[in-house]
Backbone as a printed PyTorch tensor [residue, N CA C, xyz], in Angstrom:
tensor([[[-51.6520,  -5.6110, -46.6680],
         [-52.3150,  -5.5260, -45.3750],
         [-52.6410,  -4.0550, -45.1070]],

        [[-53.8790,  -3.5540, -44.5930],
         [-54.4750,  -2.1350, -44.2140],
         [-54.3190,  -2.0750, -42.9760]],

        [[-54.2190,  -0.4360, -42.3090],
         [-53.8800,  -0.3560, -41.2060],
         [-54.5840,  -1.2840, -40.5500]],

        [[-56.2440,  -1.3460, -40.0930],
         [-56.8140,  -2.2010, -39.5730],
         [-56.6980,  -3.7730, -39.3300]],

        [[-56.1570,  -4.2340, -40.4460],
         [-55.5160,  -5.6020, -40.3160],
         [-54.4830,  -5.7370, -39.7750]],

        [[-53.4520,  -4.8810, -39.5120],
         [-52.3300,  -5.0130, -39.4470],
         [-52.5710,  -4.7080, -37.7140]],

        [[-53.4370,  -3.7840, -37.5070],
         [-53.2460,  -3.8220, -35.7910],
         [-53.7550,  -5.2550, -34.6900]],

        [[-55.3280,  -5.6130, -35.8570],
         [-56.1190,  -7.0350, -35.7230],
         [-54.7970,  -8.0550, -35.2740]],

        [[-54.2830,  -8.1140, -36.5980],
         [-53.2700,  -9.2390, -36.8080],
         [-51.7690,  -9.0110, -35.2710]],

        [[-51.8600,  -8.2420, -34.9510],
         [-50.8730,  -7.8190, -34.2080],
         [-51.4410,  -8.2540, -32.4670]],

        [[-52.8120,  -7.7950, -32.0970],
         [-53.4260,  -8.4100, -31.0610],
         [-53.2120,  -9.4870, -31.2690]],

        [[-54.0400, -10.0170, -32.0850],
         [-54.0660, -11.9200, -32.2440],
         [-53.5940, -12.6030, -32.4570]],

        [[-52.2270, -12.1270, -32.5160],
         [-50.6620, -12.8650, -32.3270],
         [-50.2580, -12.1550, -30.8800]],

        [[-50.8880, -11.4000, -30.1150],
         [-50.3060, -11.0000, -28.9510],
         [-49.0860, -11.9000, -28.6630]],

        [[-49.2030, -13.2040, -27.7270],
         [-47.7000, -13.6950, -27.7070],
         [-47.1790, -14.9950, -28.9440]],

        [[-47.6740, -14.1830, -29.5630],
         [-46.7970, -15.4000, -31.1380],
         [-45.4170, -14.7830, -31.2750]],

        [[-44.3690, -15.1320, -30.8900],
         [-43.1210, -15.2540, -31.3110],
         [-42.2900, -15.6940, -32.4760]],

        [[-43.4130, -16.9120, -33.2220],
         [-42.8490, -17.7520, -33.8060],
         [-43.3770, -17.2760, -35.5300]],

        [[-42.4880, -17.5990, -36.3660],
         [-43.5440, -17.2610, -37.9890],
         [-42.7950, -15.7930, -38.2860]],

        [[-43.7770, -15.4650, -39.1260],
         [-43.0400, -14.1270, -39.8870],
         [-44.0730, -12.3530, -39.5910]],

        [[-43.9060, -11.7600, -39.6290],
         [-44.4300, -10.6230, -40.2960],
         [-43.7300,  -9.7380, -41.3440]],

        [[-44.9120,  -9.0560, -42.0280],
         [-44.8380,  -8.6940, -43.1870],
         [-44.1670,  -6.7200, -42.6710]],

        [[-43.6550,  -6.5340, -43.2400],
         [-43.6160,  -4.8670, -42.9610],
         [-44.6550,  -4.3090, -43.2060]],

        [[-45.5460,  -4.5640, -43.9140],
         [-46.4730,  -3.2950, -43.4580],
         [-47.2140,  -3.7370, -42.7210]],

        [[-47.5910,  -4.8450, -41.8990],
         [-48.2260,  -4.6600, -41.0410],
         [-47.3790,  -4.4660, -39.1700]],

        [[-45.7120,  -4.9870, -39.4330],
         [-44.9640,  -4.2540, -38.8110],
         [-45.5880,  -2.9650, -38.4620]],

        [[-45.0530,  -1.7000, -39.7200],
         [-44.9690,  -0.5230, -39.6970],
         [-46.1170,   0.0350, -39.1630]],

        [[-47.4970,  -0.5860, -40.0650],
         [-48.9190,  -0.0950, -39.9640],
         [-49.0310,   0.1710, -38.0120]],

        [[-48.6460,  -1.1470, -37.5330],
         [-48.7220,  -1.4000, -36.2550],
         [-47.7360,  -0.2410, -35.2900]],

        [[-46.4830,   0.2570, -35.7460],
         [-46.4440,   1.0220, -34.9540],
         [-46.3320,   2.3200, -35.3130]],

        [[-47.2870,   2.4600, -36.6260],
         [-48.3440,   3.9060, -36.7590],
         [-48.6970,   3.9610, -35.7170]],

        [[-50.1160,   2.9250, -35.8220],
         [-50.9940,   2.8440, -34.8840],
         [-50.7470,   3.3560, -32.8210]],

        [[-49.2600,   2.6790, -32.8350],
         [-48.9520,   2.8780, -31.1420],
         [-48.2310,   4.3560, -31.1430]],

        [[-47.8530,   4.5910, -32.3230],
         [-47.1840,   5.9420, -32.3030],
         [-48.6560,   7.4030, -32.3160]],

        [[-49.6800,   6.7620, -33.1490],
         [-50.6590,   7.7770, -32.8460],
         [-51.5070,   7.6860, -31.4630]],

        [[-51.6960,   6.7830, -31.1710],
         [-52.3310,   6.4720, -29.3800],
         [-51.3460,   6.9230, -28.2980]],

        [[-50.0810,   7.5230, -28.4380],
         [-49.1620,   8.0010, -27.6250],
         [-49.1400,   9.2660, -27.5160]],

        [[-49.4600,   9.7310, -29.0990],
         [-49.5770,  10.7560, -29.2100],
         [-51.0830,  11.4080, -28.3790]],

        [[-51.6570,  11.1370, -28.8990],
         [-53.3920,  11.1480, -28.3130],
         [-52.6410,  11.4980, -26.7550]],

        [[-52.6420,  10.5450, -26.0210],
         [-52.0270,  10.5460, -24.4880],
         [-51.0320,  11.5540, -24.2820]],

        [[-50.4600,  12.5080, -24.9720],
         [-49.3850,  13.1930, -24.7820],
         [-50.2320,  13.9520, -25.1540]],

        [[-50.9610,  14.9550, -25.6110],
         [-51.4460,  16.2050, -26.3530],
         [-52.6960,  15.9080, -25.1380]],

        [[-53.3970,  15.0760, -24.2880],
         [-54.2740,  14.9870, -23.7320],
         [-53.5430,  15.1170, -21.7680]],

        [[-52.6360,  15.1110, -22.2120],
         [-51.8290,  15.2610, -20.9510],
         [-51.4740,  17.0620, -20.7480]],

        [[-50.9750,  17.2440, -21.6900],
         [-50.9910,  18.5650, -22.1450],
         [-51.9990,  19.5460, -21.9360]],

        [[-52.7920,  19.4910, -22.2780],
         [-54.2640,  19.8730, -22.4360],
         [-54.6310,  20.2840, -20.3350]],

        [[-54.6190,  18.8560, -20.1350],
         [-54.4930,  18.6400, -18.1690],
         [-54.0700,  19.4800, -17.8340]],

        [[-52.3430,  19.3810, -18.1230],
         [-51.7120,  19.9180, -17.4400],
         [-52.0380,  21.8420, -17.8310]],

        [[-51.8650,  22.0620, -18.9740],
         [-52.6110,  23.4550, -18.9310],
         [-53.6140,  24.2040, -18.3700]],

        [[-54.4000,  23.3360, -17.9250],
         [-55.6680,  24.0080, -17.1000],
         [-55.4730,  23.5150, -15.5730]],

        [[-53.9600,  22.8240, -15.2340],
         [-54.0010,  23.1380, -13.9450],
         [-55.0270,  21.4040, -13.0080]],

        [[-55.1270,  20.6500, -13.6760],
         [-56.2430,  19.8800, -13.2620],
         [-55.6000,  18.2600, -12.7110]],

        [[-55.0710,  18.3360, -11.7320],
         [-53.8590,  17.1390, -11.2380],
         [-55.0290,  16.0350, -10.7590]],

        [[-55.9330,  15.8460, -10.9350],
         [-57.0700,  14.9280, -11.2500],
         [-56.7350,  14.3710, -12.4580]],

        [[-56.8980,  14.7910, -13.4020],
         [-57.0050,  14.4860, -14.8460],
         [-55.2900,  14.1750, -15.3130]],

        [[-54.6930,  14.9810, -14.6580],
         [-53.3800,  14.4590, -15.4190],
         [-52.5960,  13.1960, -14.9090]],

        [[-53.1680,  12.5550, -13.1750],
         [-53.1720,  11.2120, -13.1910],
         [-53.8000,  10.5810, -13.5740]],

        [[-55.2270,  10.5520, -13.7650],
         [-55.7690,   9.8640, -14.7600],
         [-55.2710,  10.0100, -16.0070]],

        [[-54.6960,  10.4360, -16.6040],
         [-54.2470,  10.2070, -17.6720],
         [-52.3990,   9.4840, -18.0000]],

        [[-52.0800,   9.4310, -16.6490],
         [-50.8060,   9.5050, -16.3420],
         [-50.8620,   7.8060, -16.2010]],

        [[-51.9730,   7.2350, -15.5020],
         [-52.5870,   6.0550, -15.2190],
         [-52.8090,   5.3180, -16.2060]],

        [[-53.8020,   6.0180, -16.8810],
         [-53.8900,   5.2050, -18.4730],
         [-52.6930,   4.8330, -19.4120]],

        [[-51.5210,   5.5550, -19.5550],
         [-50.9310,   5.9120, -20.5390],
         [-49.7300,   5.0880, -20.0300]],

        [[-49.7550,   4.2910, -19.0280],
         [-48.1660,   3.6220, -18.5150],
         [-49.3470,   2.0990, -18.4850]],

        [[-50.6610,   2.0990, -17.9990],
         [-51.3950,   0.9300, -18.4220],
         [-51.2720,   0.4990, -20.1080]],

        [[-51.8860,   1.7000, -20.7880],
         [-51.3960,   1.3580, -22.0720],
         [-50.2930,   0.9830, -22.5430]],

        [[-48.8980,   1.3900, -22.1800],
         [-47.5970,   0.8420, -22.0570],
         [-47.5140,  -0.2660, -21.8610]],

        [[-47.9830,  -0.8300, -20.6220],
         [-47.7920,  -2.2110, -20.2340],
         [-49.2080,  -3.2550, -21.0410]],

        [[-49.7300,  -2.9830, -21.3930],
         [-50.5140,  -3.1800, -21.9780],
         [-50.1580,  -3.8040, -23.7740]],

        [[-49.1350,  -2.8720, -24.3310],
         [-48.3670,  -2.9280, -25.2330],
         [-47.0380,  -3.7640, -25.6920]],

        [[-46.1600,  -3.8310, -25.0010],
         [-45.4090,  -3.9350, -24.3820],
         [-44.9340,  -5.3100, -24.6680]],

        [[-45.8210,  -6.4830, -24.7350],
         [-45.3650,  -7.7640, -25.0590],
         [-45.7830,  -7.9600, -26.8900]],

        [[-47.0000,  -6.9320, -26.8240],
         [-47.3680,  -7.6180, -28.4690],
         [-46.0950,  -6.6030, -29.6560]],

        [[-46.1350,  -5.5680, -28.7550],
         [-44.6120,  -5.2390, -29.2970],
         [-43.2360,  -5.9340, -29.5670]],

        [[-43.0070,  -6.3490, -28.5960],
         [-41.6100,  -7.8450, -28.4770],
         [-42.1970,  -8.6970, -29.7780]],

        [[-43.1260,  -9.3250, -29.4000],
         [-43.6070, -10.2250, -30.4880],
         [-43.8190,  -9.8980, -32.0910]],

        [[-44.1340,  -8.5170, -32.0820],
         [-44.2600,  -8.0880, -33.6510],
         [-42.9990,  -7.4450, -33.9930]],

        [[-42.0300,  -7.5120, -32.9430],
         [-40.6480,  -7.1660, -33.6490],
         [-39.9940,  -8.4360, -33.8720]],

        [[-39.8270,  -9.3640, -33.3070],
         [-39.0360, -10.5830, -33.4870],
         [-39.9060, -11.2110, -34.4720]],

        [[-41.1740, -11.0300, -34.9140],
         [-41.4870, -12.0840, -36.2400],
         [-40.9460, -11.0040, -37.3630]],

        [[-41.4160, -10.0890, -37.3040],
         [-40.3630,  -9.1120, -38.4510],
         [-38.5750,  -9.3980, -38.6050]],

        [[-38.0280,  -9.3720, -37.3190],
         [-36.7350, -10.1360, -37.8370],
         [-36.6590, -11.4030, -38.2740]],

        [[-37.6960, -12.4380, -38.3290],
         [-37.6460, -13.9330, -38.5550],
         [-37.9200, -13.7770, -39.8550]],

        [[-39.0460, -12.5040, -40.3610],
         [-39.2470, -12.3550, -41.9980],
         [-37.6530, -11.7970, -42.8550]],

        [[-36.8120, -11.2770, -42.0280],
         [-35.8950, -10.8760, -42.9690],
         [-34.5760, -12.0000, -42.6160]],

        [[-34.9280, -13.2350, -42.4970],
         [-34.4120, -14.4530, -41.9650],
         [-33.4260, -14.5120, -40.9420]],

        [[-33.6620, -13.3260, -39.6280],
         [-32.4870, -13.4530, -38.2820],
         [-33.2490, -14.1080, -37.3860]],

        [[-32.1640, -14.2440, -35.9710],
         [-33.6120, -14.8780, -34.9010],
         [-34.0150, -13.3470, -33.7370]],

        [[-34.5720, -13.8660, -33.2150],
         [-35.3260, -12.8730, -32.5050],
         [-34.2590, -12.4490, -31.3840]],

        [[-33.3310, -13.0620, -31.3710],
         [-31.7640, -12.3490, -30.7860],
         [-31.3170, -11.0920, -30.9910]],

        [[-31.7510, -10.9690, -32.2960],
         [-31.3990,  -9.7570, -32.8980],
         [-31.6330,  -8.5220, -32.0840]],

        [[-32.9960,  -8.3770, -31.6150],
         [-33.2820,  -7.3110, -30.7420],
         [-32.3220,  -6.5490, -29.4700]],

        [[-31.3880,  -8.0360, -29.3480],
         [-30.4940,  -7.3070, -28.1580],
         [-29.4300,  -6.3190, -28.3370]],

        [[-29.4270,  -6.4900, -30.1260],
         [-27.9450,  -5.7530, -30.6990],
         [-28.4590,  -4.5380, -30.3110]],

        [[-29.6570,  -3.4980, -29.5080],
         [-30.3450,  -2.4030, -29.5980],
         [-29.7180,  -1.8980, -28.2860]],

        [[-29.1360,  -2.9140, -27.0190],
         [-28.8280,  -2.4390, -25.7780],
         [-27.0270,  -1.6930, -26.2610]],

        [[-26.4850,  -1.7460, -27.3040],
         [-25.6220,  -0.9550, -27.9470],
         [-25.8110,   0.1400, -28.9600]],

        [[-25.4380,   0.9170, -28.6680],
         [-25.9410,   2.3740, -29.1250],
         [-25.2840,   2.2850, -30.8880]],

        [[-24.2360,   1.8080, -31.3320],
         [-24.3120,   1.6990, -32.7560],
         [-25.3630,   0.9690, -33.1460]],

        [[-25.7980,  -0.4630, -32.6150],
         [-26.5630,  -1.2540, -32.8430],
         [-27.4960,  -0.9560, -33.4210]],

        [[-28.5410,   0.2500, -32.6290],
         [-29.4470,   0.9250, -33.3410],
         [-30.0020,   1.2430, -34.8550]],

        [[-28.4550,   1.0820, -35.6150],
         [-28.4010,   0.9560, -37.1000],
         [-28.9420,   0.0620, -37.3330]],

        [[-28.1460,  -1.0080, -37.3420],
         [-28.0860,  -2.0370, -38.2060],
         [-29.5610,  -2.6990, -37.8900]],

        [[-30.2260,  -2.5040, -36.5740],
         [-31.3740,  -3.0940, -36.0430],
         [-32.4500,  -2.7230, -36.8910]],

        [[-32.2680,  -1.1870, -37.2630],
         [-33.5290,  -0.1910, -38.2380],
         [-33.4340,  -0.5980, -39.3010]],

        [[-32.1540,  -0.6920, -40.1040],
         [-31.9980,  -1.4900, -41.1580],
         [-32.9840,  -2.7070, -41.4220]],

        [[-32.6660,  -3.9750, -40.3070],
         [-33.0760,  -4.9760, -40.1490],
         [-34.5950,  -5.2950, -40.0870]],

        [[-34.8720,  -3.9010, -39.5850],
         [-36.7460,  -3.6540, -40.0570],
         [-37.2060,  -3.2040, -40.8070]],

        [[-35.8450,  -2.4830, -41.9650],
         [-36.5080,  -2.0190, -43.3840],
         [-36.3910,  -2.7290, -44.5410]],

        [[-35.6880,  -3.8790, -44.0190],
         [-35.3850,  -4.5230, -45.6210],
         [-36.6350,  -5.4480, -45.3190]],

        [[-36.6310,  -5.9930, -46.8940],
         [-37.8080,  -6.7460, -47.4580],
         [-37.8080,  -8.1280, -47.2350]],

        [[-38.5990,  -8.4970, -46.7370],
         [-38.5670,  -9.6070, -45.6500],
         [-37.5520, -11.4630, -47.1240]],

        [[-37.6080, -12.3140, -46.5260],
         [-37.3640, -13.1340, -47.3150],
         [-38.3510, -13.8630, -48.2780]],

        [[-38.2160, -13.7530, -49.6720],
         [-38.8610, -14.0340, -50.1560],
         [-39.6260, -15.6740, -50.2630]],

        [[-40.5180, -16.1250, -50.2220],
         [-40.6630, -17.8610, -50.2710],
         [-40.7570, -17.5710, -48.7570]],

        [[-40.5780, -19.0540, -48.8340],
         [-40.2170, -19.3470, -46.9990],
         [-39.1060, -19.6090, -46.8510]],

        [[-38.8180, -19.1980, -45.6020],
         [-37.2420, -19.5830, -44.8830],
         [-37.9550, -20.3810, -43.3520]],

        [[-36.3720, -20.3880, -42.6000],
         [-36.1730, -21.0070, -41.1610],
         [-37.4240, -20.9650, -40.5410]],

        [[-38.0350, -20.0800, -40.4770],
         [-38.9040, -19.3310, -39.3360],
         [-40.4140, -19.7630, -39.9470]],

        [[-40.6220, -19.6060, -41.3580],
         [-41.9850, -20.3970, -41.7360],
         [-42.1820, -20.0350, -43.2610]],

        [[-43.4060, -19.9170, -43.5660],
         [-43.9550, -19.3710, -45.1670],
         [-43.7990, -17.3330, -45.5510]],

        [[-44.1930, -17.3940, -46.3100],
         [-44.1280, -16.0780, -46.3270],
         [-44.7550, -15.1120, -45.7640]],

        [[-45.2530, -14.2200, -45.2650],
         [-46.1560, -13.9430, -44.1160],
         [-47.4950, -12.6900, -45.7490]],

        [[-46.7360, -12.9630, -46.8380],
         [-47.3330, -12.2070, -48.2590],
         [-47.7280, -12.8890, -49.0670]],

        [[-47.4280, -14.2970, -48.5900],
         [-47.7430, -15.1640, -50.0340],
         [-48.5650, -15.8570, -49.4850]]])
């Protein structure tokens, strides 16, 4: 999967919960939200340097819209990534514990299940 597919595929499952994803279009996907944050942060910056409290709520506006905006297809492309490495989408809560954090990153780097499992087909095959 290429970045472009992988963000496609990520809208158009907006609230799909159910099924698998593949890691790279996981990962590709939060390239993608990690460089549009960035954009919004270096453009906030920029505002705020020249002094221009016009522009830095407008941008302050956009950038918590974009958040919320985000925000569910995120939930959703993390819990089919744990369904690819065969957990349920429970998993995500082990994150409100601060060791948790491990084992959760882990849980998004290993290689999803091969074939199909519980959750569906392979999201590669």
């Amino acid at each position: 999967m290429n970045f472009q597919q992988a963000i496609e595929s990520a809208f158009k499952n907006y609230f799909k919960f159910e099924g698998r994803a593949s890691r790279s279009e996981f990962w590709l996907f939060n390239l993608f939200l990690f460089l549009v944050n960035l954009v919004f942060n270096v453009l906030y910056e920029i505002f705020n340097s020249l002094e221009s409290g016009i522009l830095m709520l407008l941008i302050s506006l956009l950038s918590i819209g974009w958040l919320l905006f985000i925000l569910i297809p995120s939930f959703s492309i993390t819990i089919r990534r744990l369904h690819d490495t065969n957990r349920t989408g429970w998993w995500i809560l082990i994150t409100i514990t601060i060791i948790g954090i491990i084992p959760y990153f882990i849980f998004l780097i290993l290689k999803g299940t091969e074939g199909e499992n519980r959750f569906g087909p392979d999201p590669l095959g």
